[in-house]
PQR file of N, CA, C, O and H, with PARSE charges and radii, in Angstrom:
ATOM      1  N   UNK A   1      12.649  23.289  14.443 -0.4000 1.5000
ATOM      2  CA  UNK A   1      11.411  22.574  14.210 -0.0000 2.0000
ATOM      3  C   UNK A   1      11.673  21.076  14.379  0.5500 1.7000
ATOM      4  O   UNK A   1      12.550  20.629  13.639 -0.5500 1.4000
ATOM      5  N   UNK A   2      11.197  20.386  15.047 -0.4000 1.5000
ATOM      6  CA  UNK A   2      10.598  18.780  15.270 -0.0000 2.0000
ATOM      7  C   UNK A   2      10.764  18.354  14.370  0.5500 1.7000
ATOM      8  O   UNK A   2      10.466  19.024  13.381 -0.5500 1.4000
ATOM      9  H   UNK A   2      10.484  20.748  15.648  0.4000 1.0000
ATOM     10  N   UNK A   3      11.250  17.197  14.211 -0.4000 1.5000
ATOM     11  CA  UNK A   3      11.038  16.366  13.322 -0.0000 2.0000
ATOM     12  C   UNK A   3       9.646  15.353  13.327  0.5500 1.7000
ATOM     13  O   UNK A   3       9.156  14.828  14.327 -0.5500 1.4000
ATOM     14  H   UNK A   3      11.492  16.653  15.015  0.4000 1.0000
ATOM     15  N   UNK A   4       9.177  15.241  11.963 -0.4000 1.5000
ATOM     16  CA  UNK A   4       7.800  14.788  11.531 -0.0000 2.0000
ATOM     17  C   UNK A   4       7.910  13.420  11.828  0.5500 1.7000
ATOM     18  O   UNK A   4       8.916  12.731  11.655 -0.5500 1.4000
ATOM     19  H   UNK A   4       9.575  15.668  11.151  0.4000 1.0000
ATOM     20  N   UNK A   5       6.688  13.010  12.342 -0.4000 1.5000
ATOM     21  CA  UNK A   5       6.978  11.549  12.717 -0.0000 2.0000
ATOM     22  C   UNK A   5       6.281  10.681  11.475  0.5500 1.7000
ATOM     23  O   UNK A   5       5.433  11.253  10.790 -0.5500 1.4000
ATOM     24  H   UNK A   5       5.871  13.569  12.482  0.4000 1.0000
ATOM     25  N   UNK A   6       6.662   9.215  11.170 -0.4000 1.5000
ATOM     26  CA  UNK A   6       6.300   8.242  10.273 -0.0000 2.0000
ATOM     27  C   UNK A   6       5.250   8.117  10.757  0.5500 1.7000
ATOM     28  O   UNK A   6       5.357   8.130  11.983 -0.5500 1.4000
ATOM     29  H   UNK A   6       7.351   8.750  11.726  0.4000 1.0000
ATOM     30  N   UNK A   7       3.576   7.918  10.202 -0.4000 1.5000
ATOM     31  CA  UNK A   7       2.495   6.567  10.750 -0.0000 2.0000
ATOM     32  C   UNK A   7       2.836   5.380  10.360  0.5500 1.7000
ATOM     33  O   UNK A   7       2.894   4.866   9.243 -0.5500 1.4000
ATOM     34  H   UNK A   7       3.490   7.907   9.206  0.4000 1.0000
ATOM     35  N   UNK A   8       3.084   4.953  11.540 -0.4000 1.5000
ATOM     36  CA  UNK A   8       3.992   3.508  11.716 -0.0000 2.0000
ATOM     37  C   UNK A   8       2.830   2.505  10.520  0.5500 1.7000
ATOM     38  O   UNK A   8       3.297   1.904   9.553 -0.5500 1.4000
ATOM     39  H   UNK A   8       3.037   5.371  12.447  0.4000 1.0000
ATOM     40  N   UNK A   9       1.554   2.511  10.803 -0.4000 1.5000
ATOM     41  CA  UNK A   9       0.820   1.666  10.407 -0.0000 2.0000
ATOM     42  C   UNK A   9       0.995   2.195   8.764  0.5500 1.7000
ATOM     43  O   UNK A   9       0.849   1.369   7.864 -0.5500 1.4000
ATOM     44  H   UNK A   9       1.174   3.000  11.589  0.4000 1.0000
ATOM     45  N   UNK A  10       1.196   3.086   8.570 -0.4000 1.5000
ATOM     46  CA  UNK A  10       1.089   3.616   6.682 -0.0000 2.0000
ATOM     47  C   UNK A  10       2.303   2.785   6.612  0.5500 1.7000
ATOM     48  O   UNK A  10       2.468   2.296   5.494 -0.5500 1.4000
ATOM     49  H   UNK A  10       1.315   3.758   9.302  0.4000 1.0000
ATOM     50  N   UNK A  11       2.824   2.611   7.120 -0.4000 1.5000
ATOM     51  CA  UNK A  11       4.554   2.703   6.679 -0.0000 2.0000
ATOM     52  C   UNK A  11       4.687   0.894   6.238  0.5500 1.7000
ATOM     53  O   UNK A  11       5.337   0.481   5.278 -0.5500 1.4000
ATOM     54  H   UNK A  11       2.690   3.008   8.028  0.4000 1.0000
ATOM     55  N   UNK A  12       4.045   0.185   7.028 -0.4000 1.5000
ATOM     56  CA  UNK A  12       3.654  -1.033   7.254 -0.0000 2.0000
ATOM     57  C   UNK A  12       3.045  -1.729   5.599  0.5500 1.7000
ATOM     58  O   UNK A  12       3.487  -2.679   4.952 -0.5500 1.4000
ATOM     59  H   UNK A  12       3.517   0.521   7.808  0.4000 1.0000
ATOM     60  N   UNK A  13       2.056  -0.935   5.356 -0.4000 1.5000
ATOM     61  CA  UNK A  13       1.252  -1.483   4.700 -0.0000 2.0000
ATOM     62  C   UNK A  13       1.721  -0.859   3.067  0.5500 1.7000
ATOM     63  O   UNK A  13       1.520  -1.604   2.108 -0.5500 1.4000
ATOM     64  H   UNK A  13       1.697  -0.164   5.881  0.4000 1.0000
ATOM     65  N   UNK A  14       2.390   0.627   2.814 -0.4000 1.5000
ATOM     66  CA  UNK A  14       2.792   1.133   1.404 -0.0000 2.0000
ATOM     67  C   UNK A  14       4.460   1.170   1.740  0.5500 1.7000
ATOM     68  O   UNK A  14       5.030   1.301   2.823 -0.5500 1.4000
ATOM     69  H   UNK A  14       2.553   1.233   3.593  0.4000 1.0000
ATOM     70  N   UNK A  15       4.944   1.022   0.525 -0.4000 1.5000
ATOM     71  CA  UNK A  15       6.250   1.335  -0.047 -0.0000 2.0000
ATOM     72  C   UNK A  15       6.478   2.116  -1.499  0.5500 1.7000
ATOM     73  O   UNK A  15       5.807   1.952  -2.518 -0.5500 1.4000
ATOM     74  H   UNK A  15       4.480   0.915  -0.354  0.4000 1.0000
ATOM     75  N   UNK A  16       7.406   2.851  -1.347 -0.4000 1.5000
ATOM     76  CA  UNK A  16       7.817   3.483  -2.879 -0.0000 2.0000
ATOM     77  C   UNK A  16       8.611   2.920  -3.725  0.5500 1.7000
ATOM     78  O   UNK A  16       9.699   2.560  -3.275 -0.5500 1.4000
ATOM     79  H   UNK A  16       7.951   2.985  -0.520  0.4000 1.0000
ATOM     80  N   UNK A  17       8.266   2.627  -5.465 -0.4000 1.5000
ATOM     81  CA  UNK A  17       9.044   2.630  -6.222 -0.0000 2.0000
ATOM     82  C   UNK A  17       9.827   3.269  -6.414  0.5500 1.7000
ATOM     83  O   UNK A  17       9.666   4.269  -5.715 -0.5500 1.4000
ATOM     84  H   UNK A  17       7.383   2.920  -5.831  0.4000 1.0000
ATOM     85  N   UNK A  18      11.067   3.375  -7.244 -0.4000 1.5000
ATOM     86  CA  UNK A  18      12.187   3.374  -7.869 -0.0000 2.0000
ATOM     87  C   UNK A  18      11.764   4.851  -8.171  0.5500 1.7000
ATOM     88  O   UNK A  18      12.519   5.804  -7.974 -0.5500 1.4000
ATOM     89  H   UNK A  18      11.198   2.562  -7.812  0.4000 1.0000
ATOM     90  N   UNK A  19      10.258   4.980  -8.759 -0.4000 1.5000
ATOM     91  CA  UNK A  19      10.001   6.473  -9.557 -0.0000 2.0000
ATOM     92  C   UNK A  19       8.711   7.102  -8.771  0.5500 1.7000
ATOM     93  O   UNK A  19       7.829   7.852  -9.187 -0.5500 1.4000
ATOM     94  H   UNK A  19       9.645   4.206  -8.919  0.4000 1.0000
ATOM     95  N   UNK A  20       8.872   6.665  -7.799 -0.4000 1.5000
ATOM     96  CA  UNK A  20       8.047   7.295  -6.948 -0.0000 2.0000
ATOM     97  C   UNK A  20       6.352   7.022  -6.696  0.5500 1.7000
ATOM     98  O   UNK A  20       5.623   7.812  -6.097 -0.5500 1.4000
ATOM     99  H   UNK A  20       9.588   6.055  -7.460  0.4000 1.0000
ATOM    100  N   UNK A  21       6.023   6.046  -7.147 -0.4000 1.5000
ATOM    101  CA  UNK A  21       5.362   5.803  -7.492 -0.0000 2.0000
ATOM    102  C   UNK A  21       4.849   4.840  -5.509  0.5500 1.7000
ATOM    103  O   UNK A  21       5.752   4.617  -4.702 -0.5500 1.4000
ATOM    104  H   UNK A  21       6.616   5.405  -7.634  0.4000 1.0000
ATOM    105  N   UNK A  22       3.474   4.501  -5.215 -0.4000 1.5000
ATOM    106  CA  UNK A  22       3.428   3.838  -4.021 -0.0000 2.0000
ATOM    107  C   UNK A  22       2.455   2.449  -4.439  0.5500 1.7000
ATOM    108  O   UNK A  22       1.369   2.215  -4.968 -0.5500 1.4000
ATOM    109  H   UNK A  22       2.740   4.682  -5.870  0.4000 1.0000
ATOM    110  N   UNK A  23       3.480   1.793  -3.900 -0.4000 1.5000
ATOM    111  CA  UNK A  23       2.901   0.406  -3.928 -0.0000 2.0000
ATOM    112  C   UNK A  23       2.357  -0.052  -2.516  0.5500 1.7000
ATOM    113  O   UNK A  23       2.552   0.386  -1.382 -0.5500 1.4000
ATOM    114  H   UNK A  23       4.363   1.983  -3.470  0.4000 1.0000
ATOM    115  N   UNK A  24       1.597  -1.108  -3.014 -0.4000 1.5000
ATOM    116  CA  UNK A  24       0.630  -1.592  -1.593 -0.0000 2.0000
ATOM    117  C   UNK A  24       0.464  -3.313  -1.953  0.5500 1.7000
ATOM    118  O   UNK A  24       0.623  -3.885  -3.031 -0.5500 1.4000
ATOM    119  H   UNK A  24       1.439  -1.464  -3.935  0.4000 1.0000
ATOM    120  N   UNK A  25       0.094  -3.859  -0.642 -0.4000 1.5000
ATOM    121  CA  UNK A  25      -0.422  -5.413  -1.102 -0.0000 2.0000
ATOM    122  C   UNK A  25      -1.928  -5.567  -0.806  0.5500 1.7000
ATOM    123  O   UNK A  25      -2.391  -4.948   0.152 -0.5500 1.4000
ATOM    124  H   UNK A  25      -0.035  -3.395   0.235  0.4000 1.0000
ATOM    125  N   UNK A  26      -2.849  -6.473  -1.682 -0.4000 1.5000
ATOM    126  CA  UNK A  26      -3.877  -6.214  -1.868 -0.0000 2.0000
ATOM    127  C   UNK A  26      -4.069  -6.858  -0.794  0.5500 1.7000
ATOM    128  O   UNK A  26      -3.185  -7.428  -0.154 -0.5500 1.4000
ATOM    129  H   UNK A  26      -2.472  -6.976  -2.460  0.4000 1.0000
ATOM    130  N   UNK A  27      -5.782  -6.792  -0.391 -0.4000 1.5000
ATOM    131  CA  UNK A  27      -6.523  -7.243   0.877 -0.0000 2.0000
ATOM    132  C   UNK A  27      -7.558  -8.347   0.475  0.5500 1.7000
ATOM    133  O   UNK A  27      -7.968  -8.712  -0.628 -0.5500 1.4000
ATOM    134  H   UNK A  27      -6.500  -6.329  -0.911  0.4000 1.0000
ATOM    135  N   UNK A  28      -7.778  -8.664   1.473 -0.4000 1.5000
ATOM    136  CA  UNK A  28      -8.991 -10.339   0.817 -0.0000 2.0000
ATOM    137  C   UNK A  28      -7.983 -11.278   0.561  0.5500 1.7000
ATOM    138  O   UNK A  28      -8.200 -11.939  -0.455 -0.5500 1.4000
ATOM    139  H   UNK A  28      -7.445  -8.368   2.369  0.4000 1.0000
ATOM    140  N   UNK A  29      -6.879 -11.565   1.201 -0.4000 1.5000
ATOM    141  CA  UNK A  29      -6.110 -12.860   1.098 -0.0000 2.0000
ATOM    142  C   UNK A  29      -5.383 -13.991   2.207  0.5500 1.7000
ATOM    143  O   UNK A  29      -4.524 -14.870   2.133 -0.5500 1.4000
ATOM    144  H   UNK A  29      -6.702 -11.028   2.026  0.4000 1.0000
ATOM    145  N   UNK A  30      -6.360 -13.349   3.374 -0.4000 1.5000
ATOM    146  CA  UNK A  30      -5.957 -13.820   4.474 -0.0000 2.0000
ATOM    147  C   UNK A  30      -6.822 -15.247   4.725  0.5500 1.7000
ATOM    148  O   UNK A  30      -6.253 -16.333   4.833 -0.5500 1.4000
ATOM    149  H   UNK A  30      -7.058 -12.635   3.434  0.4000 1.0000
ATOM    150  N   UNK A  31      -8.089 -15.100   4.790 -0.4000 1.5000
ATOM    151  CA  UNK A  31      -9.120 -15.946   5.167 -0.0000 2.0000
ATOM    152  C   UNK A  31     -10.013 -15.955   4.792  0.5500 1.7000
ATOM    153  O   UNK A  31     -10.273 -14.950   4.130 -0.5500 1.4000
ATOM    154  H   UNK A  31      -8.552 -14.217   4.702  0.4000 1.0000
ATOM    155  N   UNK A  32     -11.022 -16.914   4.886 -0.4000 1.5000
ATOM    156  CA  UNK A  32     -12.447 -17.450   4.246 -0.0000 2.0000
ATOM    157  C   UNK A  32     -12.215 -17.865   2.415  0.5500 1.7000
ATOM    158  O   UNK A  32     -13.108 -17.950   1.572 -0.5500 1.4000
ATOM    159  H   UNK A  32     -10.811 -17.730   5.423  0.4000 1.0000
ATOM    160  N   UNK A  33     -11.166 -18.004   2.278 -0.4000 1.5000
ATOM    161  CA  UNK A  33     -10.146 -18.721   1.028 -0.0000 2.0000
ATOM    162  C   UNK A  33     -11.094 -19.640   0.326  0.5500 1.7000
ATOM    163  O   UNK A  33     -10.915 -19.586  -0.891 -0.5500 1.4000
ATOM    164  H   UNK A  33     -10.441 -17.934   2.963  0.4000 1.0000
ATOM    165  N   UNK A  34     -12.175 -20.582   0.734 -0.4000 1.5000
ATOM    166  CA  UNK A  34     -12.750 -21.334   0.056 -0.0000 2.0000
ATOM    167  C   UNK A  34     -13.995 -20.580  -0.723  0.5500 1.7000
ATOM    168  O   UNK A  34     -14.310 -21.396  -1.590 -0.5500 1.4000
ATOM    169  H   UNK A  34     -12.320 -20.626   1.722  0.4000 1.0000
ATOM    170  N   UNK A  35     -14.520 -19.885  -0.800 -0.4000 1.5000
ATOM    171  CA  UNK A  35     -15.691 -19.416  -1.225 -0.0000 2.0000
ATOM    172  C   UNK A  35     -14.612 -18.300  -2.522  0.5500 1.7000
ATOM    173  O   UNK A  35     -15.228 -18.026  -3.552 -0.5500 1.4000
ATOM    174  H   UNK A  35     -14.264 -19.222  -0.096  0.4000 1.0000
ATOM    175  N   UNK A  36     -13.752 -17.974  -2.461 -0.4000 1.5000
ATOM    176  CA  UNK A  36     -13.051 -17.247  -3.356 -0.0000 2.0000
ATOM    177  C   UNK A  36     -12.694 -18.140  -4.743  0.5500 1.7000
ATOM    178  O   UNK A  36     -12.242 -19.282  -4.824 -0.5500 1.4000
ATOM    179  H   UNK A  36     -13.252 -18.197  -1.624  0.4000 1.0000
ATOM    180  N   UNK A  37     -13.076 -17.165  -5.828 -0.4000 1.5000
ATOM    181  CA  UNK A  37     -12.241 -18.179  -6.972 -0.0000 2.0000
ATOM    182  C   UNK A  37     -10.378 -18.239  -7.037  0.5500 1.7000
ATOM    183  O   UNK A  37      -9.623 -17.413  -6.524 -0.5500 1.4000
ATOM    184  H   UNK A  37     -13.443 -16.237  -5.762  0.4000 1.0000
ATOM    185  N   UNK A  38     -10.055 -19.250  -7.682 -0.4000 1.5000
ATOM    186  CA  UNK A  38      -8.849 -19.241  -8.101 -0.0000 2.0000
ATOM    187  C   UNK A  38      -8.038 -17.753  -8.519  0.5500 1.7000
ATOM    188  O   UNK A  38      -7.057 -17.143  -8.093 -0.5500 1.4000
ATOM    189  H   UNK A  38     -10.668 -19.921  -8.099  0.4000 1.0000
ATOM    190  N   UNK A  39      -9.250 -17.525  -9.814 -0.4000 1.5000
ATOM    191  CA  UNK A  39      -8.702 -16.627 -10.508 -0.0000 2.0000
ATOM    192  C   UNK A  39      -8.535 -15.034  -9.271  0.5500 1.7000
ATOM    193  O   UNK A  39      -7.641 -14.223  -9.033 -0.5500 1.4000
ATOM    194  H   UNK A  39     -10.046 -18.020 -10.159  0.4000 1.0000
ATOM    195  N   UNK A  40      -9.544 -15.198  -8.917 -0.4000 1.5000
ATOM    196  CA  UNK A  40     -10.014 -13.897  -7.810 -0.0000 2.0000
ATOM    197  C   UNK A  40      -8.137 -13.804  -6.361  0.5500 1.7000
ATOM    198  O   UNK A  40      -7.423 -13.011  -5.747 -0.5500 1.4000
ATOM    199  H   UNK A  40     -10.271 -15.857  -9.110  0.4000 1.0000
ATOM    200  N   UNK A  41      -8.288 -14.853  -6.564 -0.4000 1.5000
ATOM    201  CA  UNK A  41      -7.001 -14.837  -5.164 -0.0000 2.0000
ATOM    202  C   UNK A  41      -5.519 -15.253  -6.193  0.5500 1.7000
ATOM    203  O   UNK A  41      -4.590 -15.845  -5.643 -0.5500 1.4000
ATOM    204  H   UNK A  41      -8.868 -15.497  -7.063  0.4000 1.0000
ATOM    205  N   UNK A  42      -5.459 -15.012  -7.165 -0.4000 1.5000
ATOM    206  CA  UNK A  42      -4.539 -15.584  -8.562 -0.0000 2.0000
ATOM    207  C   UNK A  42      -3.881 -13.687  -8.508  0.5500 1.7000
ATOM    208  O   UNK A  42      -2.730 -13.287  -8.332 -0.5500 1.4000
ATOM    209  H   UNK A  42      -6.213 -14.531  -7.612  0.4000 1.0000
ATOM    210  N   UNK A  43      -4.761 -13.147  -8.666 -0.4000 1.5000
ATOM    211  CA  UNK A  43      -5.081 -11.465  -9.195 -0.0000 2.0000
ATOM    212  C   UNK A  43      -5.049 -10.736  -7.765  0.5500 1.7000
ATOM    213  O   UNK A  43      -4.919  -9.512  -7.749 -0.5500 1.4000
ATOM    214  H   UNK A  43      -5.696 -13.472  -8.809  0.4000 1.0000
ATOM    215  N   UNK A  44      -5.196 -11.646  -6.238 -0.4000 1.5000
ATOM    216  CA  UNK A  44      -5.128 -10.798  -5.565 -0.0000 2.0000
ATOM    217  C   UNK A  44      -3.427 -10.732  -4.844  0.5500 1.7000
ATOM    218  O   UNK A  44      -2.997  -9.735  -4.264 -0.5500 1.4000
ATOM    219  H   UNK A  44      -5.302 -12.641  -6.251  0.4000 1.0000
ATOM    220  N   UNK A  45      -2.746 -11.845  -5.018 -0.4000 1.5000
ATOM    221  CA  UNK A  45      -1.282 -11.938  -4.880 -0.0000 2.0000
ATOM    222  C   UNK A  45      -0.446 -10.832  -5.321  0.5500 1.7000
ATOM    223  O   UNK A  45       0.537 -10.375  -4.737 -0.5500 1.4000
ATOM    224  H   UNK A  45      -3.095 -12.655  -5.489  0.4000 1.0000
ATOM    225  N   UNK A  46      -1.050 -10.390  -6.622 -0.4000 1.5000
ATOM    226  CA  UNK A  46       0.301  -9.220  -7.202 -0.0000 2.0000
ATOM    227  C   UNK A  46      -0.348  -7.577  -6.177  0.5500 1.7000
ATOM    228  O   UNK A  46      -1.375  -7.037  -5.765 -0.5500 1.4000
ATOM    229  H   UNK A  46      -1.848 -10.761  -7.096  0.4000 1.0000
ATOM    230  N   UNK A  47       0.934  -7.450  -6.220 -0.4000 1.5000
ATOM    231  CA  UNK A  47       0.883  -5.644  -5.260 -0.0000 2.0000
ATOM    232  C   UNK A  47       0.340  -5.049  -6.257  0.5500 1.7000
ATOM    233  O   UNK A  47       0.454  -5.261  -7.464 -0.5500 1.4000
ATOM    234  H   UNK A  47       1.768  -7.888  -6.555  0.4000 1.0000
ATOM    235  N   UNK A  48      -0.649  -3.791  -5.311 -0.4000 1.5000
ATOM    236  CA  UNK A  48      -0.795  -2.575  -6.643 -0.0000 2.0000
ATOM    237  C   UNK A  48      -0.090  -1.479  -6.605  0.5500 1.7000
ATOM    238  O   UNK A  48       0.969  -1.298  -6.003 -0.5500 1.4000
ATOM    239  H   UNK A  48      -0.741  -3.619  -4.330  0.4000 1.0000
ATOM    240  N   UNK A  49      -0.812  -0.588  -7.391 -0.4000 1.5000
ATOM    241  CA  UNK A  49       0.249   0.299  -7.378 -0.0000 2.0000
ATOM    242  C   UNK A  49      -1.299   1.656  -6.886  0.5500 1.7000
ATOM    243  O   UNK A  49      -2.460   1.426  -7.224 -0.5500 1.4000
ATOM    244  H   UNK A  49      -1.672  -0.735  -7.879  0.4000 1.0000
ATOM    245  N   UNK A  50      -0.933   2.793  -6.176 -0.4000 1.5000
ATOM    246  CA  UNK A  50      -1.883   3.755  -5.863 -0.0000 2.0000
ATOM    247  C   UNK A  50      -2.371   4.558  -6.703  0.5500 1.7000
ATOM    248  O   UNK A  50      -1.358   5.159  -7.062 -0.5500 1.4000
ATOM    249  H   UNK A  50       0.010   2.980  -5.901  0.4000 1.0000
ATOM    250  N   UNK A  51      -3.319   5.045  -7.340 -0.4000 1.5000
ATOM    251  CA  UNK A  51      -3.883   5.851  -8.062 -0.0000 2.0000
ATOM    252  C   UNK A  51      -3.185   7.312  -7.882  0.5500 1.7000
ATOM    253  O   UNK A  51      -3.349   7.945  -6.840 -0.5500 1.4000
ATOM    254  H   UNK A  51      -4.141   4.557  -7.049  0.4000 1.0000
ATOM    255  N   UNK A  52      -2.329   7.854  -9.051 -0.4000 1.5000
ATOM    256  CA  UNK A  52      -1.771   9.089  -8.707 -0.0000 2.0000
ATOM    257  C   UNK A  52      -2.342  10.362  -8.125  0.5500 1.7000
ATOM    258  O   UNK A  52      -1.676  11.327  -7.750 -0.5500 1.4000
ATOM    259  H   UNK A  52      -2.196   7.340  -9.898  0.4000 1.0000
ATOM    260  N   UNK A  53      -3.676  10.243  -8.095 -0.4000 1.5000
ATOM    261  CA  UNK A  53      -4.171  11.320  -6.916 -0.0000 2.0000
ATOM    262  C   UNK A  53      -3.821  11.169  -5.664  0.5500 1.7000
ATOM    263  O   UNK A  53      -3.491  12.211  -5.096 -0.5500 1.4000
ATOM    264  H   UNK A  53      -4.216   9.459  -8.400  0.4000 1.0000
ATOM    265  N   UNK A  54      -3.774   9.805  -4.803 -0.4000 1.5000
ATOM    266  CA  UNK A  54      -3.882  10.046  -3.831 -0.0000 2.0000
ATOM    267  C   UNK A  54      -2.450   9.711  -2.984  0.5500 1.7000
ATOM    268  O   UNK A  54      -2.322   9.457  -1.786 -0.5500 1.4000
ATOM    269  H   UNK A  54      -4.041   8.959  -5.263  0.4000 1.0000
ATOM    270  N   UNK A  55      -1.400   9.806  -4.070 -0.4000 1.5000
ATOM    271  CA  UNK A  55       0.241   9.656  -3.757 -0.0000 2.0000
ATOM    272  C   UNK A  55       0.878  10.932  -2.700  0.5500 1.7000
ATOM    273  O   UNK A  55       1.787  10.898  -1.870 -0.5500 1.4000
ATOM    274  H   UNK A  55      -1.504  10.012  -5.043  0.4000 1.0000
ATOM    275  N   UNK A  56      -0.039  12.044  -3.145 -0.4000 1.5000
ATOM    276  CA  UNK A  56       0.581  13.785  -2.203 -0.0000 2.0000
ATOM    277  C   UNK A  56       0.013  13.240  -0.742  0.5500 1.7000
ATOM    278  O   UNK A  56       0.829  13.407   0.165 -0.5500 1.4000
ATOM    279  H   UNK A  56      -0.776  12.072  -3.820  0.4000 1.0000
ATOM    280  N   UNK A  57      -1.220  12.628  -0.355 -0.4000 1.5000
ATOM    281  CA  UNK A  57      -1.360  12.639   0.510 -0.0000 2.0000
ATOM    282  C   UNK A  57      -0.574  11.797   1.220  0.5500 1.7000
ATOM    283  O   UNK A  57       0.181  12.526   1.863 -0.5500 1.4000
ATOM    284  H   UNK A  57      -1.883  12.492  -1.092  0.4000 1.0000
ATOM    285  N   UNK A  58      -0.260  10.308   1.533 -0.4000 1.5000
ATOM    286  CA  UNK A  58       0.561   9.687   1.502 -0.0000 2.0000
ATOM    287  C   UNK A  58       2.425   9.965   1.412  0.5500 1.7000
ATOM    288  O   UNK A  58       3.423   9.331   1.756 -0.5500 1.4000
ATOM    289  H   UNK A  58      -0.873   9.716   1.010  0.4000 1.0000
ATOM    290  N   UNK A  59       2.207  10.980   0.898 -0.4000 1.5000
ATOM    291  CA  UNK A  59       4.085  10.831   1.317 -0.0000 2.0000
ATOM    292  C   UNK A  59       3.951  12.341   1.885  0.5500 1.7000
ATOM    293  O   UNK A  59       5.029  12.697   2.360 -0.5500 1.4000
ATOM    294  H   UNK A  59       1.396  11.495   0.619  0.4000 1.0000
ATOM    295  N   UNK A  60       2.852  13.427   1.985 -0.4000 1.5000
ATOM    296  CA  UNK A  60       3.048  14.266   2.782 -0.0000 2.0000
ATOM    297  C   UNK A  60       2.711  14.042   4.219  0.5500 1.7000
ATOM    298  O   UNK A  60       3.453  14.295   5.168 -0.5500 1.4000
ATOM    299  H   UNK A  60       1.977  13.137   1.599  0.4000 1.0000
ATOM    300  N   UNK A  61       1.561  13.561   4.271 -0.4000 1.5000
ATOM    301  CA  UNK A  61       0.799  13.147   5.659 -0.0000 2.0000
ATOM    302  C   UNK A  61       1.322  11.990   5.969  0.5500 1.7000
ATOM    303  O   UNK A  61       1.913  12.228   7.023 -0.5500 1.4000
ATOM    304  H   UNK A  61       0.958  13.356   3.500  0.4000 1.0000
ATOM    305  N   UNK A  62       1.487  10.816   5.699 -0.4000 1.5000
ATOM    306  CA  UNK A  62       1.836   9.384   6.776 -0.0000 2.0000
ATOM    307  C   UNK A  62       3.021   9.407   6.039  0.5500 1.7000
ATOM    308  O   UNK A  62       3.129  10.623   6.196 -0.5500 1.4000
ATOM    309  H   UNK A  62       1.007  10.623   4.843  0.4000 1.0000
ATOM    310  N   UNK A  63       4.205   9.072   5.236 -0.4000 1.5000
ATOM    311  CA  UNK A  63       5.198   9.028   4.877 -0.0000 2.0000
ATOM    312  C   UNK A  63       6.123  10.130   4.497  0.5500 1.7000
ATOM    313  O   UNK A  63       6.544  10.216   3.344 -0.5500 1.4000
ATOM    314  H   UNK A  63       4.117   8.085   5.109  0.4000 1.0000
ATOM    315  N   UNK A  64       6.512  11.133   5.601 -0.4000 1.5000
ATOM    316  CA  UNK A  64       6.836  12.333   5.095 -0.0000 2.0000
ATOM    317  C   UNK A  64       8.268  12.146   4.699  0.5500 1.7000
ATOM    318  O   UNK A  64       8.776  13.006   3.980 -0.5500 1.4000
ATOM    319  H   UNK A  64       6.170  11.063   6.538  0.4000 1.0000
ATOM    320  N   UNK A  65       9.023  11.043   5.117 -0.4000 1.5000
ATOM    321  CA  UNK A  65      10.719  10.630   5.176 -0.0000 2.0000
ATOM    322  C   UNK A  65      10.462   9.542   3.771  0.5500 1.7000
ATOM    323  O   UNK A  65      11.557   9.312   3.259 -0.5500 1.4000
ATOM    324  H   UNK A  65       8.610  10.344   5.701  0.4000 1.0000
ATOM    325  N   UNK A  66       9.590   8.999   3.209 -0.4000 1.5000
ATOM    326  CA  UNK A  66       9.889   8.237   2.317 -0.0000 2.0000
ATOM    327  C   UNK A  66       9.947   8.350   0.828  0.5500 1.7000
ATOM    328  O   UNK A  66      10.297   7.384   0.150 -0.5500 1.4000
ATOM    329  H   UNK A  66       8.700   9.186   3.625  0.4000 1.0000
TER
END
């Protein structure tokens, strides 16, 4: 059997914790920066972390090696 390929673009954008857990970096921090509050782009700097439902899909379907 073949080996399963990575989606390059999943792979890009999530990483796994230590406990398995998938982290991501938030979106809305590229541009149009002035109309945003402080606090709003303060809160959008820290990574999140994925809601444990939707972790099976993610490391079965686009991250099957990670």
């Amino acid at each position: 059997m073949p080996k399963m390929k990575t989606k390059k673009s999943a792979a890009k954008r999530y990483s796994f914790t230590g406990t398995g857990k998938v982290k991501y970096k938030k979106q809305n921090l590229r541009h149009i920066l002035t109309k945003k509050s402080s606090k709003r782009k303060r809160n959008l700097r820290h990574g999140g972390i994925l809601s444990s439902d939707n972790v099976p899909v993610i490391k079965k379907r686009l991250l099957p090696y990670g």
